[in-house]
C-alpha positions in Angstrom: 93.4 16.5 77.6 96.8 16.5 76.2 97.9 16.0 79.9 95.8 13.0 80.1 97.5 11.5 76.8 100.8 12.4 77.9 100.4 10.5 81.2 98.8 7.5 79.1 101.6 7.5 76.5 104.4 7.2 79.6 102.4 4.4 81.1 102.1 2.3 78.3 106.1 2.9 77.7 106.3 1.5 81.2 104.7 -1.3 80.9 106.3 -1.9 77.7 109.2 -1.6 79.4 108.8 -3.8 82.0 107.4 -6.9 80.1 110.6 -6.4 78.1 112.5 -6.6 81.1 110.7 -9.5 82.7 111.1 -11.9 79.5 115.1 -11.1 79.6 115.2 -12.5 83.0 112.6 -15.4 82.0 114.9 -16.3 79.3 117.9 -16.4 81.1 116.6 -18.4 83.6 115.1 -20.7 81.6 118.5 -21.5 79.4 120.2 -21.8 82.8 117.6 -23.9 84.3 117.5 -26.3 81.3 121.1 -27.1 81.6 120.8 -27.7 85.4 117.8 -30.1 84.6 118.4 -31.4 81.1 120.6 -33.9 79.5 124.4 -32.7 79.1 125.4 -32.5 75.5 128.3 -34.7 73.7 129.7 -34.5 71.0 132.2 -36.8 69.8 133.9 -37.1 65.9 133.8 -40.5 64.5 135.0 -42.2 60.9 131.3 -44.1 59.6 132.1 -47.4 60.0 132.2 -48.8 62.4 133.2 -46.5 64.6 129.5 -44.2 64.2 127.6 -47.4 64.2 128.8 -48.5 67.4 128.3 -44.3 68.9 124.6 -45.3 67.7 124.4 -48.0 69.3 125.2 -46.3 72.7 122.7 -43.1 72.2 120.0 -44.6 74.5 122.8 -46.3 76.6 124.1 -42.5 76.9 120.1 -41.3 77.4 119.8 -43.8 80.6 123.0 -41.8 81.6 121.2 -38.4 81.2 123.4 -37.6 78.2 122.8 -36.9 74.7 125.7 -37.7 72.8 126.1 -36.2 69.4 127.7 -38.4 66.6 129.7 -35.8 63.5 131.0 -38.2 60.9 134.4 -37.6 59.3 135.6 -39.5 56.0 139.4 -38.9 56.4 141.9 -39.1 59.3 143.0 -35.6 59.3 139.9 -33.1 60.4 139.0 -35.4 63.6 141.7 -34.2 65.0 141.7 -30.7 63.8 137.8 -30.7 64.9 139.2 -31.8 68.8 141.9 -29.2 69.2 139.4 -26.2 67.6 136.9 -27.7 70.3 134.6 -28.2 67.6 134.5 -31.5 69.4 134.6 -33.1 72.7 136.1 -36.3 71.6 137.0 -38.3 68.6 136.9 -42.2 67.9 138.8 -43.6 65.1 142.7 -43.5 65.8 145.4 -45.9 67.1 147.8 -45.7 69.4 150.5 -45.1 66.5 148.4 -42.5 64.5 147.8 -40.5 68.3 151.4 -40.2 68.3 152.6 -39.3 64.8 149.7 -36.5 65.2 150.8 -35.2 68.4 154.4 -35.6 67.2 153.9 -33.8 63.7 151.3 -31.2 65.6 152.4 -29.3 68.7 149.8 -27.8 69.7 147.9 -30.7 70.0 147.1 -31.9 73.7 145.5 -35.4 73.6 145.2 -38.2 75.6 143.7 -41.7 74.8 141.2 -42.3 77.5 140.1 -46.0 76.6 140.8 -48.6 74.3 137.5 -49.4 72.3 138.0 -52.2 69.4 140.2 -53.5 66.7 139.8 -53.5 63.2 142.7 -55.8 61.5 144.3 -54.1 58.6 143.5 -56.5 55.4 145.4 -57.1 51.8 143.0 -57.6 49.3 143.3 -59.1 45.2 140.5 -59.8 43.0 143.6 -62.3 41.1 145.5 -63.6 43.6 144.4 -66.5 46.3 147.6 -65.6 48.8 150.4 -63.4 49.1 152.6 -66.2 47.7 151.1 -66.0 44.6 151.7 -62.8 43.6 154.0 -62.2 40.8 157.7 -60.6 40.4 157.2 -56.8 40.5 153.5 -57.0 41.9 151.7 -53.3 42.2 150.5 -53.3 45.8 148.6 -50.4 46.7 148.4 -49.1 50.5 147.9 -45.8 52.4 149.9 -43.1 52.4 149.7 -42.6 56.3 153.3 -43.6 57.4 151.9 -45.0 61.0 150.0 -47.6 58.6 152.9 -48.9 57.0 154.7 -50.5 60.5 151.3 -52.5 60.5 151.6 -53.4 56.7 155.1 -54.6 56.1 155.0 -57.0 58.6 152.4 -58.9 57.5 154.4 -59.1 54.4 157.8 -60.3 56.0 155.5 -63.0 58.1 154.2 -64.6 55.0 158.7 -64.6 54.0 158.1 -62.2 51.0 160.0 -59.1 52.4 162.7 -58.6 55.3 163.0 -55.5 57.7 166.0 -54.1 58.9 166.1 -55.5 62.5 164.5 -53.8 65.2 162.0 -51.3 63.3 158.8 -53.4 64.0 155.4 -51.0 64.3 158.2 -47.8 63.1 159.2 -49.8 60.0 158.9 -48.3 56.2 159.3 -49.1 52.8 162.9 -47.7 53.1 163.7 -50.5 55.6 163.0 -52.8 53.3 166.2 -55.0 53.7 165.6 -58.0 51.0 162.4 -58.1 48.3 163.3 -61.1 46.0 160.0 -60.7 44.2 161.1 -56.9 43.7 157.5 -56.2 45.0 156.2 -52.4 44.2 155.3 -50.5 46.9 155.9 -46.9 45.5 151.6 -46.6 45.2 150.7 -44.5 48.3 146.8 -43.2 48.4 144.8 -41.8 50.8 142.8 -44.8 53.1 139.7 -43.6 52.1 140.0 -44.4 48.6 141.7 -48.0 49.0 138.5 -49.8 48.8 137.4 -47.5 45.6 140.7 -48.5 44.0 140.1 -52.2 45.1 136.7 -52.2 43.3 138.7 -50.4 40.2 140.8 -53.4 39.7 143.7 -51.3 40.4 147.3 -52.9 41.7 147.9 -56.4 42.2 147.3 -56.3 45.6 145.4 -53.2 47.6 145.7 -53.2 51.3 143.4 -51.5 53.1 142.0 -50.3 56.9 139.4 -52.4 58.4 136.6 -49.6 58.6 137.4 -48.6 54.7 136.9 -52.2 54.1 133.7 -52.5 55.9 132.4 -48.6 53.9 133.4 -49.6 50.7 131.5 -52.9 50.6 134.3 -54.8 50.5 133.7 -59.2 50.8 136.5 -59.0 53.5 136.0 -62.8 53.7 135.9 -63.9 50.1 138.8 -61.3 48.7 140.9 -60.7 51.7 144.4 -63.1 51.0 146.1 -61.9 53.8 145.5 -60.1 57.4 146.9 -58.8 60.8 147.0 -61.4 63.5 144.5 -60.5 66.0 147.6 -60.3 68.6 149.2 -57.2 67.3 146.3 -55.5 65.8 146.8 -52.2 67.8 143.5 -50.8 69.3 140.8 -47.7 68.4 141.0 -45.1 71.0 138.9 -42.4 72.5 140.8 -39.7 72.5 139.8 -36.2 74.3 142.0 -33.1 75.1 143.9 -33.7 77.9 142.1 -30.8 80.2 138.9 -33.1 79.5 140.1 -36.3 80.3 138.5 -36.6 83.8 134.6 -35.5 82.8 131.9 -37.0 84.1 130.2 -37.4 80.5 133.9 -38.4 79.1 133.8 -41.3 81.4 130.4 -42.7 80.8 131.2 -42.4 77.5 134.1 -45.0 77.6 132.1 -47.1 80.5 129.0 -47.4 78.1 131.6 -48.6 74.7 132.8 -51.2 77.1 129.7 -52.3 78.2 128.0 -55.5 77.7 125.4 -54.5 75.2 128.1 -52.7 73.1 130.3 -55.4 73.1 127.4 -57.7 71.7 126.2 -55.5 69.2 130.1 -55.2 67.9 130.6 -59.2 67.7 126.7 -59.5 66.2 127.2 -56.4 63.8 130.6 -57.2 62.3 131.5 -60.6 62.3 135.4 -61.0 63.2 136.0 -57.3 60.5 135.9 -55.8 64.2 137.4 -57.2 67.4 136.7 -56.1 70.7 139.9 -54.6 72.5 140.6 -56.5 75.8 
């Protein structure tokens, strides 16, 4: 008898064994097989407007593609790129060419590359009392971001419309310090970060608040009714997608950029947004 239970006892151990043994080897497979068979996963880093909006608008384009892109939304200009280099991320949409390279200048270990040129949102000023630039008084407040690559897009809207006067040569590099001649002494000492311009808009603060398309377009601002002043469509510099440079040749990477330059995206950007968002040529 207790022969009998012993030998029962190491069979069902066996058995045991083996079924646990078997669904190792089923799950393995089965991971494996899926990512033979399945969609390939992407994930790409994106400020929310527009720049998500339009990723949206791809998913199904993406789907057709057998690839399921994956849209993480960031609210400030800093962690996209942190995200990209921690390979938290496979890509990121939201910077210019300017921003890429003050990044890559002021981080080392960064290793980016733009891999297309996507759409353009012109940087606006904005005044809730003022109908134009020239109307703003001696010693106007104006308000603008503190990211240092914004300011060679900023000042020169202000020395087209004859208020202010670079030093000669500095164009998109220029900054308040190369201010040459302000006869309207206008203040531009206010530096915040670009996410809170349109907040500080709506607050009634400064004369004059100038502020990134996409902030315009999340903060609700009427680009239309209160924007006095903008970049000319001609040297509004474009939104990149920007990858690490070992990824730069992917399959997915490049049906990415194909699909953002596609037809159907290009519609739904000049449908969506109305002139806030230009469509880089």
């Amino acid at each position: 008898m207790k022969k009998f239970l012993s030998f029962m006892i190491l069979s069902l151990l066996v058995l045991a064994l083996a079924a646990c043994g078997g669904g190792n080897e089923a799950n393995d497979e089965g991971a494996t097989g899926g990512e033979e068979e399945g969609n390939k996963k992407l994930v790409v880093g994106a400020s929310v407007i527009p720049h998500a909006e339009v990723l949206e608008a791809a998913v199904p384009l993406l789907k057709e593609k057998g690839i399921d892109l994956e849209i993480q939304e960031f609210t400030d200009y800093i962690l996209p790129n942190v995200a990209l280099d921690s390979k938290e991320i496979d890509a990121n949409y939201f910077q210019t060419p300017g921003y890429l390279a003050l990044q890559m200048e002021e981080n080392e270990d960064f290793d980016f590359v733009s891999v297309g040129e996507i759409h353009q949102e012109p940087i606006g000023i904005y005044s809730k009392e003022y109908d134009s630039l020239e109307d703003l008084p001696e010693g106007a407040k104006i308000i603008m971001s503190d990211s240092l690559s914004d300011h060679g897009r900023i000042l020169p809207i202000f020395e087209k419309e004859g208020l202010i006067k670079l030093k000669e040569g500095v164009g998109e590099n220029a900054r308040v310090e190369d201010i040459v001649e302000n006869p309207k002494n206008l203040d531009f000492s206010t530096l915040i970060e670009a996410r809170l311009l349109a907040s500080s808009f709506e607050s009634g603060e400064g004369d004059a608040v100038v502020i990134n398309g996409n902030y315009a377009l999340e903060g609700g601002i009427k680009i239309e009714e209160d924007g006095i002043a903008f970049e000319g469509s001609d040297v509004v510099p474009p939104n990149l997608i920007v990858v690490r440079s070992e990824d730069k040749d992917r399959e997915e990477i490049q049906a990415l950029v194909e699909v953002l330059k596609s037809d159907e995206i290009r519609q739904f950007i000049e449908e969506t947004y109305s002139g806030a968002v230009l469509l880089a040529e």
